[in-house]
C-alpha positions in Angstrom: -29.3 -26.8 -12.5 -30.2 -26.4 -8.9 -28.2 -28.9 -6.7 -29.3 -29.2 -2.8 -25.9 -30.2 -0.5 -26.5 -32.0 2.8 -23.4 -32.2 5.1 -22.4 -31.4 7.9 -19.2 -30.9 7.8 -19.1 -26.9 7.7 -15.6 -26.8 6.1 -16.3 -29.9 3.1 -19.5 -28.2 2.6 -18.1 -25.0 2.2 -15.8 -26.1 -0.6 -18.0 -28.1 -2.1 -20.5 -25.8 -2.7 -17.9 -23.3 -4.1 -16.4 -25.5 -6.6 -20.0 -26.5 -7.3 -20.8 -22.8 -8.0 -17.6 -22.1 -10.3 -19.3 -24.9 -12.6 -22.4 -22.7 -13.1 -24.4 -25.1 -11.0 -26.7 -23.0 -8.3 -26.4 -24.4 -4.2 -28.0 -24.2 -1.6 -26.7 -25.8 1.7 -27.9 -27.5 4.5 -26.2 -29.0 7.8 -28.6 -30.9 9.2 -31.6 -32.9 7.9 -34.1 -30.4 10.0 -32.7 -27.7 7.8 -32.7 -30.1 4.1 -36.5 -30.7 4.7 -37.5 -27.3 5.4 -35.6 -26.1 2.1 -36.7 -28.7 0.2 -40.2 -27.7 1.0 -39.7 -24.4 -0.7 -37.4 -25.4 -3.4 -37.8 -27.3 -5.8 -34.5 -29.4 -6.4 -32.5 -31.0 -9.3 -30.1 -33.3 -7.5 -29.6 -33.6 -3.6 -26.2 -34.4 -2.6 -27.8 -36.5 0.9 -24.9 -36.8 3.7 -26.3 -40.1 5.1 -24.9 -39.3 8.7 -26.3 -36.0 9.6 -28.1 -34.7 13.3 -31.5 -33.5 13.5 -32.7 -35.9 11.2 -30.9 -39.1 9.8 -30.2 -39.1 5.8 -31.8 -41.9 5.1 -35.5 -40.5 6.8 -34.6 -37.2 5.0 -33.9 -39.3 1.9 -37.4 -40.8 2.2 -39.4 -37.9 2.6 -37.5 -36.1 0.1 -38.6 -38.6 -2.9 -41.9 -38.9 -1.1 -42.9 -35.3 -1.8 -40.6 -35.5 -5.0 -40.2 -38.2 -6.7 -38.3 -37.4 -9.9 -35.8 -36.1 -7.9 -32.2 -37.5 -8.3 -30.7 -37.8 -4.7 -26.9 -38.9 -4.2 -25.9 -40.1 -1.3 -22.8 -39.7 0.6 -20.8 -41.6 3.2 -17.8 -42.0 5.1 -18.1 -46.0 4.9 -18.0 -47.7 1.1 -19.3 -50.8 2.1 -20.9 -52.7 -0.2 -23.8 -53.3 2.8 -24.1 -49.2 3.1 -24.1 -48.9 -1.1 -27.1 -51.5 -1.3 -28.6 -49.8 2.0 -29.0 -46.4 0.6 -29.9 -47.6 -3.2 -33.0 -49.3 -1.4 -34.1 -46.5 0.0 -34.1 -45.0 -3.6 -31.5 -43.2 -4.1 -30.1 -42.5 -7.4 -26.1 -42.6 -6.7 -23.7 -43.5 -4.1 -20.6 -41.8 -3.3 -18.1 -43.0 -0.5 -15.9 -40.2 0.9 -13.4 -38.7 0.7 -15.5 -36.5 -2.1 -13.1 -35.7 -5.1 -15.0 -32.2 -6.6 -14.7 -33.5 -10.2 -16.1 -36.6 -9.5 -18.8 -35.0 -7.7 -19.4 -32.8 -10.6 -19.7 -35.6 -13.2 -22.1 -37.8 -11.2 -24.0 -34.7 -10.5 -23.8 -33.3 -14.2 -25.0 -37.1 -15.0 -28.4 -37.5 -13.0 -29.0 -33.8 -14.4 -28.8 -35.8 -17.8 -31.7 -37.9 -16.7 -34.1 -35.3 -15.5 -33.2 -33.8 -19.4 -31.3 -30.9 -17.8 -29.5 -29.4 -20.7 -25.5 -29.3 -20.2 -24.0 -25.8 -20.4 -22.8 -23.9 -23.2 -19.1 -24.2 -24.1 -17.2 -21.6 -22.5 -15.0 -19.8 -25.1 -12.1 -17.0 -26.3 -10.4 -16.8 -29.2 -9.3 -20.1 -30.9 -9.9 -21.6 -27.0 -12.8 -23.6 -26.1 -14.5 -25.6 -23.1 -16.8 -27.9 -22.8 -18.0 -27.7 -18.8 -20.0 -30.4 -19.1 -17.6 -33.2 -20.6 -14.7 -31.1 -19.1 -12.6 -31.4 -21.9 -10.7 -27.9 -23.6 -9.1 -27.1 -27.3 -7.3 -25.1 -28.6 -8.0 -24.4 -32.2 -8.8 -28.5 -33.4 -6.3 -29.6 -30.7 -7.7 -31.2 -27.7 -6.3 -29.9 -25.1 -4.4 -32.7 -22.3 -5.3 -31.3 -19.1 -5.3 -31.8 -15.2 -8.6 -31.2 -13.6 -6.7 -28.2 -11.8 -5.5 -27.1 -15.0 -8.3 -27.1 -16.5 -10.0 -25.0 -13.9 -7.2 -22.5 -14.2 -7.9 -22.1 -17.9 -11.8 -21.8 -17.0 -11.6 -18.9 -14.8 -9.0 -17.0 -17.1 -11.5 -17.6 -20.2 -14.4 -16.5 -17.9 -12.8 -13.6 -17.0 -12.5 -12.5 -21.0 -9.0 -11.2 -20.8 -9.1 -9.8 -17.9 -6.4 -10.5 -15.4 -6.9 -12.2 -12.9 -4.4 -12.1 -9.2 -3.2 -15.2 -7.8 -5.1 -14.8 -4.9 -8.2 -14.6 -6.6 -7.1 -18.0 -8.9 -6.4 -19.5 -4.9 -9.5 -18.5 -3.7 -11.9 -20.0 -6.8 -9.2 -22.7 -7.7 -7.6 -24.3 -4.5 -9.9 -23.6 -2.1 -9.9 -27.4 -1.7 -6.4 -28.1 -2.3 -5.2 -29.6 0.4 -1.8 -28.3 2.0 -1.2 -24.4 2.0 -1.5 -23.6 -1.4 0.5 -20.3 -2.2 1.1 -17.9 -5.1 3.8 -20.1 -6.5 1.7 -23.2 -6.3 -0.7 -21.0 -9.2 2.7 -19.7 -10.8 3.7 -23.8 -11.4 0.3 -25.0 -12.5 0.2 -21.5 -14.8 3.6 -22.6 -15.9 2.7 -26.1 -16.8 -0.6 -24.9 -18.4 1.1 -22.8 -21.1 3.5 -25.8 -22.1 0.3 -27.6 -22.8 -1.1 -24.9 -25.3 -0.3 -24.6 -28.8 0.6 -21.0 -28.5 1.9 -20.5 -24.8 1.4 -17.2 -25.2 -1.9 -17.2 -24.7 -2.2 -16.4 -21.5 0.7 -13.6 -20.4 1.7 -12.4 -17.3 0.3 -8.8 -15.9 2.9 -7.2 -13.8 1.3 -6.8 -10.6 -2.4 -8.0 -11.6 -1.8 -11.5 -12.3 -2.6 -13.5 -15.3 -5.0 -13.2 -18.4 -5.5 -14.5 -21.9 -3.8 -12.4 -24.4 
């Protein structure tokens, strides 16, 4: 799936399109809505994640254009009011979803992963190692026939280790693809808890052991 995201917030761009990208959806950004036309002129688009408050060019012009040269595109909108008035404004305009902020990734990713759905965009293939298993779409994890109970963070955790295929994997790395949106100063114990409370939550805790000075992989 290729997503565009229009904000212009640098830094809530920045980790959006990150997280975005960990979920093996492909992202282009743009900060202005100058910038979202011109891309969307040589791209074709899935979804476009519309700031409605953006310079150059106001979200809801660039929201019209957009479905004017492309109509089966899905466009969410995004805004720091949630006013019902703002909701019904950009739904007229024909938008496909409305999302007030603050942006919460996951929920980002389902609505996202949904209007995918409706242009028959297949979901991705479940991520797996072992007796462990992932379904990224439905963002739900097993071990063996036990679901698995997970946080969104934990479940990311337990994403990257099985991408990585038992390779370990340092806690700055986990930082940089896991908590880059974390708000606070996430440090190496914050990964050390949530790595601690992951392995309470699996079957056989020892599934994913500890590497002496390279971090953490499945076993």
């Amino acid at each position: 799936m290729r997503v565009l995201l229009v904000e212009d917030e640098v830094s809530l761009a920045s980790a959006l399109a990150r997280g975005l990208r960990r979920n093996a959806i492909a992202v282009d950004v743009a900060h202005d809505g100058g910038e979202a036309l011109r891309l969307s002129a040589l791209r074709g688009y899935d979804v476009v994640v519309l700031d409605r408050d953006i310079p150059v060019v106001h979200g809801d012009e660039v929201c019209r254009r957009l479905l004017a040269e492309e109509p089966s595109a899905r466009v969410l909108m995004l805004t720091a009011s949630d006013s019902l008035g703002d909701r019904v404004a950009g739904l007229n305009l024909g938008a496909d979803d409305y999302l007030g902020k603050p942006v919460r990734l996951m929920e980002l990713l389902a609505r996202i992963r949904a209007l995918g759905r409706r242009r028959g965009i297949p979901e991705p293939d479940p991520l797996r190692w072992r007796d462990l298993r992932i379904d990224v779409g439905r963002r739900r994890a097993w071990q063996g026939d036990r679901e698995l109970d997970l946080t969104p963070r934990e479940l990311l955790v337990l994403e990257e280790l099985i991408r990585a295929q038992g390779a370990p994997l340092s806690a700055d790395r986990l930082l940089a693809r896991v908590f880059d949106d974390a708000r606070g100063d996430p440090t190496a114990t914050t990964v050390r808890v949530v790595i601690m409370r992951l392995r309470r939550k699996l079957p056989v805790p020892e599934a994913i052991a500890t590497s002496p000075g390279r971090g953490y992989r499945l076993a």
